[in-house]
N, C-alpha and C positions, 0 to 999 in steps of 0.2 A: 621703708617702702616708697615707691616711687607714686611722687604723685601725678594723675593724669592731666589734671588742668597743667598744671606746669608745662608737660611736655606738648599739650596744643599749644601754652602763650611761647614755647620754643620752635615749634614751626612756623609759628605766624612770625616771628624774627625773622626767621630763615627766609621764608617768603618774600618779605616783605625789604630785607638786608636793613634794617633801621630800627633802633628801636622804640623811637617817635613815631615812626608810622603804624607801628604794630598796636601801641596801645592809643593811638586814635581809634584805629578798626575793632578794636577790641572794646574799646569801652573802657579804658584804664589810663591810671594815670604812667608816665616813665617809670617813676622811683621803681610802681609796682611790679612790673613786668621787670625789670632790670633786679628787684627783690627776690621774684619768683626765676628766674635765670638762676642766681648763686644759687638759691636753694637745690636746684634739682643739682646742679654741678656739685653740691657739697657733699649729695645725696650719693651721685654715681661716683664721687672720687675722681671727677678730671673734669681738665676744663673746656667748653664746650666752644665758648669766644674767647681769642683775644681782645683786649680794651686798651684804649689808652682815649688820652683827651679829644684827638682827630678825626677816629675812625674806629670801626672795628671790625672785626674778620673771621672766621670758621675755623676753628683748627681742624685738624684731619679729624681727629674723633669726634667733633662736632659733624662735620659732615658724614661721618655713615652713619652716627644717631640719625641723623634727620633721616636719611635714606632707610634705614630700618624702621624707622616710626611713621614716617606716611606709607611707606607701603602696609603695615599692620592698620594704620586707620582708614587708608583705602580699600582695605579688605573689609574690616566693618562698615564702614557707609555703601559698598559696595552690595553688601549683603542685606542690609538694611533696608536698602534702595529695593531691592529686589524682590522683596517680602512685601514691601506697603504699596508698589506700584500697582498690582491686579488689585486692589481694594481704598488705595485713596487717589481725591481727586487732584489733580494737580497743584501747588500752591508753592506761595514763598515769593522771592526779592529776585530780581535781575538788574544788575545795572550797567549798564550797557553806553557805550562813547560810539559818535559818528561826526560824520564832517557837516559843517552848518548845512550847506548846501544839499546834500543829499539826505542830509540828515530834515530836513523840512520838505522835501520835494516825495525822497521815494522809502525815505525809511520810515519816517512820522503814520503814513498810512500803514503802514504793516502792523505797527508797533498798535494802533489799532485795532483793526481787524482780531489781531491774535489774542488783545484784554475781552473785546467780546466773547469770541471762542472760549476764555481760559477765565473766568471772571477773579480765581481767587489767587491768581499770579499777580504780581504787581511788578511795576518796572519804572526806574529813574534812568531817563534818556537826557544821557549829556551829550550836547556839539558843543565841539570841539574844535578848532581848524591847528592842530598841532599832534604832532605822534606823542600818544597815551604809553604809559607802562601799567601795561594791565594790574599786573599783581601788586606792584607798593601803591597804585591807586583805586584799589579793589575791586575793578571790573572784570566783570562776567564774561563780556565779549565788547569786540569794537569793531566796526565797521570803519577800511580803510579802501582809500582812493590814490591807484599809484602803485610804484612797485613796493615790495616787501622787505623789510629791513633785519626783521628777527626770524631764524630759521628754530630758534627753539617752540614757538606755539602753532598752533596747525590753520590752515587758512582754505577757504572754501570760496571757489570764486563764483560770486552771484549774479555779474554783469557786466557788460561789455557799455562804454560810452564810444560812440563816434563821435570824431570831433569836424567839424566845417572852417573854412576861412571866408568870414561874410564879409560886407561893409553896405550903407544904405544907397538907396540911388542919388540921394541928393547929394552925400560926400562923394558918389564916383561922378558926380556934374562938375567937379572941381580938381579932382583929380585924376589923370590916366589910369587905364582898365590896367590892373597888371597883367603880364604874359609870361612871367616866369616869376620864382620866388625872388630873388635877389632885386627884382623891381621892389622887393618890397622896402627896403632901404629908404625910398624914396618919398616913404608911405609914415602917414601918421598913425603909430599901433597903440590899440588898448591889448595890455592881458591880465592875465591872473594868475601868478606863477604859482606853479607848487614844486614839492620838491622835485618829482622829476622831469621840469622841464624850466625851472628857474625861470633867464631870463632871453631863453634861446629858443626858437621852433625849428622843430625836424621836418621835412618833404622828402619825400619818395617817390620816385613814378621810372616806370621799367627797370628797375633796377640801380637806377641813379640817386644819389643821396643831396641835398641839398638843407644844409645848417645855416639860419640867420640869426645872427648875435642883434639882440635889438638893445641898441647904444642908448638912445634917450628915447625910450616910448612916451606917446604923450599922455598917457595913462596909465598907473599899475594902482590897481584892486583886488585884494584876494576874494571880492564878491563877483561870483557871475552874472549874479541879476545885474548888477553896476556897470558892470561890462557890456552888457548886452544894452541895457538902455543907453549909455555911450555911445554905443553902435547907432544905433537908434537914431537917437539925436545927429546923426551926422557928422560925429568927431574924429573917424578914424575906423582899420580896419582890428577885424580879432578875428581867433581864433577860440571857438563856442563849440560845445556839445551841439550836438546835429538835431536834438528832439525841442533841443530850444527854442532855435531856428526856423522849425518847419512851419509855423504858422504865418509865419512874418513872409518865407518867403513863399509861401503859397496866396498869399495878401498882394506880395508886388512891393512889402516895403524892405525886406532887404534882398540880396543877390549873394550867390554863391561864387566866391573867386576862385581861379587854378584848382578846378574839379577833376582834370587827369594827374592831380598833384596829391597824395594818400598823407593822411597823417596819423601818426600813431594814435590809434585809439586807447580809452584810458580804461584799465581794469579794475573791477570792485570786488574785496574780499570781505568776509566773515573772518575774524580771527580770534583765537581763544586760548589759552592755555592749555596745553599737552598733559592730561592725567587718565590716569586709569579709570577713577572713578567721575561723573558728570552726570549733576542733580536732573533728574527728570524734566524740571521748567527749562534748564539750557537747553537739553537737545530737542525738545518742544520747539522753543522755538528756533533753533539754527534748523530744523528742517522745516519749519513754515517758512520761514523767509525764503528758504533754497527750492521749495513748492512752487512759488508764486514769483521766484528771477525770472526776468526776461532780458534776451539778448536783443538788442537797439539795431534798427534796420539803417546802415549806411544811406548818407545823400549822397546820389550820383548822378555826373551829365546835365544837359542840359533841359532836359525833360525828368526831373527827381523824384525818383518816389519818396514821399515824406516817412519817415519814421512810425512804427506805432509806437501807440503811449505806452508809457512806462509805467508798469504798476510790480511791487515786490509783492 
């Protein structure tokens, strides 16, 4: 008879494609998991992994086990789920990856909010400023900034960033107002690259596309706060979220440059793994956070309406 534990610590393999990863999450040691593998393969009569010292890999009959077997246990949890929801109160573990920055600004407060509401939910909030693999790092969900890289998990977009090109008045005492972006060459730039926009800004305006490669910035920090005080201090121009900004320059201490000049705004996803079944605390909270998104009001012109705040 087949044993069922085995055939969980063989999806969590599969999941997880390691099988060091699988018995960290698990709570076991290698040997054991790689013990309980042969067993069930000795059991079924085939082999489920190739091995060798390098690597190791699915065979085809590995692979429609797995495929037969989570869908039968997605049918139980499935059902399970569905039974205990109208009678218990919501509970359990979420662990959840976001980028420092937002992840202390607009996600910290949510993740809030929702432990109030939810008191017997718990949640380990990792920032992170690097693309997470959810499943060999056994996250629940991640919070990404930027385009999308994996079209296998499903992604819910929760907010729009505008971005600004400031600089303070005291650095443009020193150096000429730009009037087009390719003045900016000329210009001392701080930025904060991410992956998509490295080490390059985009502008648009009527239709016109204008790319500056910035050669020697005189700053790069993947902190926005660091950038913006940079700005601050008078070091040079950036390019800043627009809600950043709006205090500073509603104050008079910075200024907005080439404002008929549009810059791609930057997108925020929700992202999570694609299954059938999904613990009641997930969808909890991926529709609180999608409750409480707000879209970021564009600076424009030369009379700007400031941004409202940001709250998920």
């Amino acid at each position: 008879m087949v044993d069922l534990n085995s055939v969980l610590i063989f999806i969590k393999t599969v999941e997880c494609n390691n099988f060091t990863a699988a018995a960290d999450q698990l709570n076991m040691t290698k040997s054991m998991v790689s013990r309980k593998i042969t067993e069930l393969e000795e059991t079924l009569g085939m082999a489920l992994w190739y091995r060798n010292t390098r690597r190791i890999q699915l065979t085809e009959a590995g692979r429609n086990y797995y495929q037969q077997c989570t869908d039968g246990i997605n049918n139980i949890l499935s059902a399970s789920d569905m039974l205990q929801n109208d009678f218990k109160e919501p509970a359990g573990h979420l662990r959840i990856a976001a980028p420092t920055a937002s992840g202390r600004e607009m996600i910290g407060p949510a993740v809030v909010e929702f432990l109030k509401q939810y008191p017997k939910i718990s949640i380990e909030l990792v920032l992170l400023d690097r693309q997470v693999d959810l499943i060999s790092e056994g996250f629940d969900l991640a919070f990404v900034a930027g385009p999308l890289h994996n079209s296998d998990f499903i992604a819910r977009k929760i907010a729009i960033t505008q971005k600004i090109l400031c600089a303070s008045k005291d650095y443009l005492h020193d150096f000429d107002l730009p009037s087009h972006p390719q003045d900016l060459v000329k210009h001392q730039c701080i930025t904060s690259p991410t992956s998509d926009d490295l080490l390059e800004w985009h502008f648009s305006c009527d239709g016109k596309q204008e790319n500056i490669k910035l050669e020697h910035p005189h700053l790069i920090s993947r902190s926005l706060d660091i950038s913006l005080q940079a700005v601050l201090a008078g070091l040079g121009v950036s390019i800043l979220p627009a809600e950043k900004c709006a205090e500073y320059i509603k104050a008079g201490s910075l200024v907005q440059l080439l404002p008929e000049w549009a810059l791609k705004p930057r997108e925020h996803f929700l992202v999570f793994p694609n299954r059938d079944y999904m613990p009641k605390r997930l969808k909890l909270f991926i529709d609180f956070v999608q409750a409480r998104a707000k879209i970021n009001i564009p600076l424009r012109g030369p009379h700007m309406r400031l941004p409202e705040s940001k709250n998920l």
